[in-house]
C-alpha positions in Angstrom: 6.1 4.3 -12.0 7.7 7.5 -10.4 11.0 9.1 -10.0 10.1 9.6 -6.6 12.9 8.0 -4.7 15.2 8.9 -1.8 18.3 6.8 -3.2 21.2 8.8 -3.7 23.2 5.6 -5.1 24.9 5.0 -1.8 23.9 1.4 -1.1 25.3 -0.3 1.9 23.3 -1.4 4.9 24.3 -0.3 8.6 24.4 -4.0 10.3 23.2 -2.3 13.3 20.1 -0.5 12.1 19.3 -2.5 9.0 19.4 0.8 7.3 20.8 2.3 4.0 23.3 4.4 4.6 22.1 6.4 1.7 18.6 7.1 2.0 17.6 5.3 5.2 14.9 2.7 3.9 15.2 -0.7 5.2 15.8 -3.5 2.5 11.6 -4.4 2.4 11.1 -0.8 1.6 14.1 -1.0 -1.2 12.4 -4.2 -2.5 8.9 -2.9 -3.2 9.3 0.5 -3.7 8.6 0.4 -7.4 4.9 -1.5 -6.1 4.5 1.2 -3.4 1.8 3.6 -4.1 2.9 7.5 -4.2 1.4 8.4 -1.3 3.1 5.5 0.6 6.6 6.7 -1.0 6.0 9.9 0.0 5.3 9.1 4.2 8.5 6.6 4.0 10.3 9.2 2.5 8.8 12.3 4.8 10.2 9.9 7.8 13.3 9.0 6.9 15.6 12.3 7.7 13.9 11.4 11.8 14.5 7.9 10.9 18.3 7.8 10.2 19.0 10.9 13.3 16.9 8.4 16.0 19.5 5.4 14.3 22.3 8.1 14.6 23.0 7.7 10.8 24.3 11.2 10.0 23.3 11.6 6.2 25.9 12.1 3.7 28.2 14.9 3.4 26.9 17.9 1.2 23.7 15.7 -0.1 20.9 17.6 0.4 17.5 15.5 0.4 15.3 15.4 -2.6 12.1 17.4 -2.3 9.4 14.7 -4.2 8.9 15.8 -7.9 5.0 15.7 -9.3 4.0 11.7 -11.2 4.1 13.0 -14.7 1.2 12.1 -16.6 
C-alpha cells in the first residue's frame, strides 16, 4: 500500500457537503482508499483542492497540500 494520502488527521465530516474537513474525500473514498489503485488516489486527490473551494470548504490554516510521494518498491 502507499503513503499516498491527502489526510492531514483532521477528521470531521461537513453535514452539508458530506466532506472531510481535512482533506475533502467523502466517507466511500476514506473507506477504500487503502484498495484504491495509485492512479485512482492520485485523480481523487488532484480534484479535491476544486472539490472543497466549489463546497466552500476553505482548507485548513497554514496546511499546505501534500504533493504525492513515488510507491517505494
Amino acid at each position: 500500500m502507499s503513503k499516498e494520502t491527502p489526510c492531514i488527521a483532521v477528521c470531521m465530516m461537513d453535514p452539508r457537503t458530506k466532506l472531510c474537513f481535512g482533506c475533502g474525500r467523502t466517507l466511500p473514498e476514506i473507506a477504500r482508499w487503502h484498495k484504491m489503485g495509485r492512479e485512482e488516489r492520485l485523480a481523487v486527490m488532484e480534484g479535491l483542492a476544486a472539490r472543497m473551494a466549489d463546497a466552500g470548504l476553505a482548507p485548513m490554516a497554514g496546511l499546505a497540500p501534500m504533493a504525492p510521494q513515488p510507491e517505494r518498491g
